[in-house]
C-alpha positions in Angstrom: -44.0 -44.5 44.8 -44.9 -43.5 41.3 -43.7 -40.3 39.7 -44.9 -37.1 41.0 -45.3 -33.9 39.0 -44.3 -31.1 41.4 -44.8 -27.2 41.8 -43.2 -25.0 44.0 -44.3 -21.6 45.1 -41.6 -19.6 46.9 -41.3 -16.1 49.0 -39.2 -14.2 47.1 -38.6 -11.9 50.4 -34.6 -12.8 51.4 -32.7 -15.7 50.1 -33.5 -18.4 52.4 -36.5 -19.7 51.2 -35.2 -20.1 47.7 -32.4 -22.1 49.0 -34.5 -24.1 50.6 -36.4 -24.4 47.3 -33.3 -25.0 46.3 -32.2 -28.2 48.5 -35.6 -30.0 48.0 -35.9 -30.1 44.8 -32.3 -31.6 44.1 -33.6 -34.3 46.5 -37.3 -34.7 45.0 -34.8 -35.1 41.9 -32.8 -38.7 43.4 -36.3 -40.1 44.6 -37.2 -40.1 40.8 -40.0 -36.7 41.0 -40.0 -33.9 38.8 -40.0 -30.5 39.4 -42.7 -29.1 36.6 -42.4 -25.2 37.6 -41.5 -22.6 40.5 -43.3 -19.8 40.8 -41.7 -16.7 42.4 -43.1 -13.6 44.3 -41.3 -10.7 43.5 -40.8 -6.9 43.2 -38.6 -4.1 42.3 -36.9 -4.0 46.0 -36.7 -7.4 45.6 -35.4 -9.4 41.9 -34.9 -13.1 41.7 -31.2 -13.8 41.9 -29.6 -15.3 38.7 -28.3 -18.4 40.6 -31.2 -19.2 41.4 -33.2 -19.4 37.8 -30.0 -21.1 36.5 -29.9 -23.9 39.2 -33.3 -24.8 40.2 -33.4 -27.3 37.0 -37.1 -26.0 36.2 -39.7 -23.3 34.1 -39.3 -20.3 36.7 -42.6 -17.9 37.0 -42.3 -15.0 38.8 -45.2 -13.1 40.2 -46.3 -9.8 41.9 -46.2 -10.3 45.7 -46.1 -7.9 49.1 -42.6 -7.2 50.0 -41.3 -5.6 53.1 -40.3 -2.1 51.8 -36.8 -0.7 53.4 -36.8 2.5 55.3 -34.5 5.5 54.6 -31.2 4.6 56.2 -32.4 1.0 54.2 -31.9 -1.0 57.3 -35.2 -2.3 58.7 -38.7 -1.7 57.4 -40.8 0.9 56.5 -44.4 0.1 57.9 -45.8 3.0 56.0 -44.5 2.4 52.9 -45.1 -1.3 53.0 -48.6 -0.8 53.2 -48.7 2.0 50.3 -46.8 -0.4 48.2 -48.9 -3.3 48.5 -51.8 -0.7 48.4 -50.9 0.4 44.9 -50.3 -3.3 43.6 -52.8 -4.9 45.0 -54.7 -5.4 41.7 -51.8 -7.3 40.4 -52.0 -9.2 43.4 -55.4 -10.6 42.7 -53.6 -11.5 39.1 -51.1 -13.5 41.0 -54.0 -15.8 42.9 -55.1 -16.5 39.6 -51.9 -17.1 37.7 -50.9 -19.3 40.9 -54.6 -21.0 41.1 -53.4 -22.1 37.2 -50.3 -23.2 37.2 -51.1 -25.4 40.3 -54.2 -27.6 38.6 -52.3 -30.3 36.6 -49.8 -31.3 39.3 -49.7 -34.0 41.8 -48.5 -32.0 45.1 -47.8 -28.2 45.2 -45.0 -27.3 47.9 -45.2 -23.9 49.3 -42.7 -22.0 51.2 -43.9 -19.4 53.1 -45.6 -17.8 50.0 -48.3 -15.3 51.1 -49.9 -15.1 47.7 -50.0 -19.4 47.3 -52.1 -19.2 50.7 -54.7 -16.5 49.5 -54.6 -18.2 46.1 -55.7 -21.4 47.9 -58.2 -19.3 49.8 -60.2 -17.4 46.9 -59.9 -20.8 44.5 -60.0 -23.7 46.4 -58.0 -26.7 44.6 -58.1 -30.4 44.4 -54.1 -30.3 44.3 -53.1 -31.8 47.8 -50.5 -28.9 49.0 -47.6 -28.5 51.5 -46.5 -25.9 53.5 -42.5 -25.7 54.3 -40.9 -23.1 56.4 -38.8 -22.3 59.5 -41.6 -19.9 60.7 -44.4 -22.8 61.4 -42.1 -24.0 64.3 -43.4 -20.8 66.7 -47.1 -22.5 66.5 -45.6 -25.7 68.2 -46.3 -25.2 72.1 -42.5 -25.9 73.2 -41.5 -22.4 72.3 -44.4 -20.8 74.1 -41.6 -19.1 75.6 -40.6 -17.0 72.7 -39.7 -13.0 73.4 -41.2 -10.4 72.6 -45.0 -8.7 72.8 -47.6 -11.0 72.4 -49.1 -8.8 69.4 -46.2 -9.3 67.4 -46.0 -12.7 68.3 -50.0 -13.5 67.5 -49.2 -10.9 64.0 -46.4 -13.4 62.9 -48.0 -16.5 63.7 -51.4 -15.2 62.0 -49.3 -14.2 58.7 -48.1 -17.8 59.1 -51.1 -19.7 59.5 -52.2 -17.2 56.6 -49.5 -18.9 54.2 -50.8 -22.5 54.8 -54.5 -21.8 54.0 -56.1 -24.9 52.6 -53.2 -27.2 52.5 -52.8 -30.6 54.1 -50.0 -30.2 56.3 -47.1 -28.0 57.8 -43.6 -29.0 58.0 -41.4 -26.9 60.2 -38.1 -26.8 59.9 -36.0 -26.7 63.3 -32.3 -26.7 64.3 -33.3 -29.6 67.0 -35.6 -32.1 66.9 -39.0 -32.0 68.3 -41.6 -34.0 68.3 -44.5 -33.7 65.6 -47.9 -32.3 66.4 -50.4 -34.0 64.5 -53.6 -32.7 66.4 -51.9 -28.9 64.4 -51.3 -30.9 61.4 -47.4 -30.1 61.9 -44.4 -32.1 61.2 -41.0 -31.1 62.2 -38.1 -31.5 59.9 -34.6 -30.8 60.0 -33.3 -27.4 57.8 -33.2 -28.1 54.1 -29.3 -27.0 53.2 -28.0 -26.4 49.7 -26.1 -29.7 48.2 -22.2 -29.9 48.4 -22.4 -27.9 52.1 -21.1 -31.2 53.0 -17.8 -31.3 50.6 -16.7 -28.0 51.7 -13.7 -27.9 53.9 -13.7 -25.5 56.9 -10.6 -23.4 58.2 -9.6 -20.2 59.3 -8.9 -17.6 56.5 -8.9 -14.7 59.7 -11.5 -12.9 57.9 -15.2 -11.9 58.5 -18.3 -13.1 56.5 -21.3 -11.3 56.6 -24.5 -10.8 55.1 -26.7 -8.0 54.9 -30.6 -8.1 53.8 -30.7 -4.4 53.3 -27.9 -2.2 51.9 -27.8 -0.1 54.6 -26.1 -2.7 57.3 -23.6 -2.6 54.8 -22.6 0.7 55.5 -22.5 -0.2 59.0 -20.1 -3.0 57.8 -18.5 -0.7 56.2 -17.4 1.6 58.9 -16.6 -1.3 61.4 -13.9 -2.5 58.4 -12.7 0.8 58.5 -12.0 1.2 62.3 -10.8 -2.4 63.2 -8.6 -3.3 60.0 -10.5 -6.7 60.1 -10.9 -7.7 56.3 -14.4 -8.2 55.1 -16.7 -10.1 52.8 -20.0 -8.8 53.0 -22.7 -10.3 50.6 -25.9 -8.1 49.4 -27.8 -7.8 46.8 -26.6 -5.6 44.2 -23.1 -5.6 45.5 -20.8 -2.8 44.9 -23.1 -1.1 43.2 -25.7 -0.8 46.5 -22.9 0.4 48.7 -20.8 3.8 49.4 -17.3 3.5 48.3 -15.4 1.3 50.6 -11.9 1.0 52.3 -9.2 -1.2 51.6 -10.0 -4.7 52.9 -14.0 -4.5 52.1 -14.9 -6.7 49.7 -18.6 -6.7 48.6 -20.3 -9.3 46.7 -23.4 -9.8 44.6 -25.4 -13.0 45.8 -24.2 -15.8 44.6 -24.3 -19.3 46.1 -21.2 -20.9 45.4 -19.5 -17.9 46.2 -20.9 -17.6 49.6 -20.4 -21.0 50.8 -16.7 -20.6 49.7 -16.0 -17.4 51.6 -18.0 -19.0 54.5 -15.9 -22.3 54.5 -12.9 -20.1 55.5 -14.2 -17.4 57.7 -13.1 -16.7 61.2 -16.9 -16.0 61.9 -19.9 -15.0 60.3 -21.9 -11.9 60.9 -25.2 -12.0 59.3 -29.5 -11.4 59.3 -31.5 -14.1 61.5 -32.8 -15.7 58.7 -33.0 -19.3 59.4 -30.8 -20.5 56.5 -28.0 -19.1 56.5 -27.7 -19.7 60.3 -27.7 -23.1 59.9 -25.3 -23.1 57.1 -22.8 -21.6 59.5 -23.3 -24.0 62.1 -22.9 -27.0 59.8 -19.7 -25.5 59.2 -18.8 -24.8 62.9 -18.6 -21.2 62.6 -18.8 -18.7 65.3 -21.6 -16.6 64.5 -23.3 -13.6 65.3 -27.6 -13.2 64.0 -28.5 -9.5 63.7 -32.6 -9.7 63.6 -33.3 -7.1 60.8 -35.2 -3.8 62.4 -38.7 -4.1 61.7 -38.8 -7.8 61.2 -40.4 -9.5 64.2 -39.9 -12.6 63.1 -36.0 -12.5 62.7 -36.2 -11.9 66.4 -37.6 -14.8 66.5 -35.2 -16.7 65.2 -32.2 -15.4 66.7 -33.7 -16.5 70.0 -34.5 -19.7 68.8 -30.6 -19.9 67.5 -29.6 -18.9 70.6 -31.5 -21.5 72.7 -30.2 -24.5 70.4 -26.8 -23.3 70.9 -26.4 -22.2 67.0 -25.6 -18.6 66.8 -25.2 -15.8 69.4 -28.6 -12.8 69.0 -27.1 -9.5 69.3 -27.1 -6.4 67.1 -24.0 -4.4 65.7 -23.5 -2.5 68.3 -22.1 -6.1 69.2 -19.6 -6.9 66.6 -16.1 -5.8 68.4 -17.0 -8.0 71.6 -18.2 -11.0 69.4 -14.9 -10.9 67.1 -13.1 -10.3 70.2 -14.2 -13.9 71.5 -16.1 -15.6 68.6 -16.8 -19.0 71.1 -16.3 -21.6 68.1 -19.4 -24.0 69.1 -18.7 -27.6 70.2 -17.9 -29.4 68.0 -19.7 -32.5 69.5 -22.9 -30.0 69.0 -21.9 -29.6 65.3 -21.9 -33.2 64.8 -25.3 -33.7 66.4 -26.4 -31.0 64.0 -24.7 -32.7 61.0 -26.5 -35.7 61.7 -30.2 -34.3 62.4 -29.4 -32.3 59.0 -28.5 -35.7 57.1 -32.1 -36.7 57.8 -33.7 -34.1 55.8 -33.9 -35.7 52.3 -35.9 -38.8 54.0 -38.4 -36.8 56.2 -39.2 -34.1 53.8 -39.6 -36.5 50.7 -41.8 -38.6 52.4 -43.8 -35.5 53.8 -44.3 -34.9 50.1 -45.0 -37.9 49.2 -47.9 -38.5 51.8 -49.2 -35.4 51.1 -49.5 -36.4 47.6 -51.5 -39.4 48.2 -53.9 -37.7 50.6 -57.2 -38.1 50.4 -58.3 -35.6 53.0 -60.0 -32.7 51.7 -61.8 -31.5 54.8 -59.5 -28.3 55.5 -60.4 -27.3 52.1 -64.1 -27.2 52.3 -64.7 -23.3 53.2 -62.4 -20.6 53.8 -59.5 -21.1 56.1 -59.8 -20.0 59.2 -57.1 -18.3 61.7 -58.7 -19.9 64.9 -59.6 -23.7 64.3 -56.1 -24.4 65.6 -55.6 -24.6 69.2 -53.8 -22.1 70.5 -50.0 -22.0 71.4 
């Protein structure tokens, strides 16, 4: 196929989507595409991590989007102060639409991943660019996991704010730890997760210490006072490092985000404690570690996905209350298992370049002829 000239839009909300970001455009890269710009929500309880800007091998944009504000132990989410945030910026939010709208016209395909701004953008300004829609969270409209936990509000709220993310564009790709099959009647594809190059070159052992990652700084205090009772050393990763958490005990170690530095320290963990974003589960499982997903209080969807983990045998859901037992008796995973998932992985660079590349040479325009709508798809 000829040259495309690509965009990305990205959620700026946790790391996993700009890894993801991250993985497709090195492979949009070898198929002979270019990556023209990335545009970035973001806020002050949120930045855009250096690695990221310095890797991503393109003009990075950064833009005013909603963010899930912390509450005052800064461990889950503060509903009210979400709402009074995104209340008080909301008129740079309309800005955003419009810078998005712009920066999206002279490109062949726009990618979005799980941008909430790029699907109201697409809704007030309705574009000729043909657009795609990547993200983990698209899977829970696929009927098979019907069976998801949880009350069937929070369920219907995530999968509206999904379905509210892919306004106007062509198609969904959701990415899964298994396979499934497509569903093209919901214009969704399934995909294997999109993991950072050179997972593959690492080398995994047992160092005998714990990895863990913590969205908010306050699960790092948590962290923090499990170190100190167990003796266990630990390499907890969070934005801001240090600098976010109380002073620490001999045999803490915090870390700024960094990529490289991650994968490392994961490569020789006993097991990895971490947030139930999709991501960095699967990066642990690639590497056969024993791990432990923590859904973050307040976000539905991380529940989600440590069920989901669960089911496909990838990670164990439990809380922190949890993390004696679980480094007690890690249960490395199969390693049969971890090959199967090594090899569904491996398939990622075909499926989701050719998912760009059809949706590039679309011709449909019909879901882009009024405003989106949350109920045209049938229901789950």
């Amino acid at each position: 196929m000829s040259r495309l000239r690509v965009a990305f839009v990205v959620q700026g909300e946790g790391r996993g989507h700009m890894t993801q970001a991250l993985a497709l455009a090195s492979m949009l890269r070898d198929a002979g595409h270019e990556l023209t710009r990335v545009m970035v929500g973001s806020s002050r309880h949120r930045t855009v991590p250096s690695y990221f800007t310095e890797s991503i091998g393109a003009q990075v944009i950064e833009f005013a989007a909603p963010v899930q504000v912390p509450d005052d132990d800064r461990r889950g989410v503060s509903v009210s102060r979400t709402l009074g945030d995104a209340v008080r910026r909301s008129p740079r939010f309309f800005q955003s639409a419009v810078a998005i709208a712009e920066n999206i016209e002279d490109v062949d395909v726009v990618v979005n991943l799980l941008d909430l701004m790029a699907g109201v953008s697409r809704g007030l300004f309705p574009s000729q660019t043909p657009a795609l829609a990547v993200a983990h969270n698209y899977l829970f409209m696929h009927p098979e996991l019907a069976g998801a936990p949880g009350p069937a509000r929070h369920r219907s709220a995530i999968l509206a704010y999904a379905r509210a993310t892919a306004m106007r564009t062509d198609r969904k790709v959701a990415l899964s730890f298994t396979p499934l099959s497509s569903r093209p009647e919901l214009s969704l594809d399934v995909a294997p997760p999109l993991l950072r190059p050179g997972l593959d070159r690492l080398e995994p052992h047992d160092g005998g210490y714990l990895v863990a990652y913590a969205l908010n700084s306050g699960y790092g205090t948590s962290l923090i006072d499990w170190q100190r009772a167990s003796g266990v050393e630990v390499h907890c990763f969070v934005d801001g490092g240090a600098a976010v958490l109380p002073e620490s005990a001999p045999g803490f170690h915090a870390h700024d985000l960094d990529a490289a530095s991650f994968l490392e320290h994961l490569a020789g963990c006993r097991a990895y404690v971490g947030s139930a974003g999709f991501e960095s589960l699967c990066e642990a499982h690639f590497l056969g570690k024993p791990t432990l997903a923590v859904p973050t209080k307040g976000q539905f969807e991380q529940t989600l996905n440590a069920w989901d983990a669960e089911r496909c045998g990838v990670a164990r859901a439990g809380s922190y209350d949890d993390i004696d037992d679980f480094w007690r008796e890690p249960g490395a995973p199969d390693p049969a298992q971890v090959e199967t998932f090594r090899a569904w992985v491996a398939r990622a660079d075909d499926v989701l370049v050719d998912a760009v590349e059809r949706t590039a040479r679309s011709s449909s325009r019909s879901n882009r002829q009024g405003p989106a709508s949350l109920s045209t798809e049938p229901s789950e």
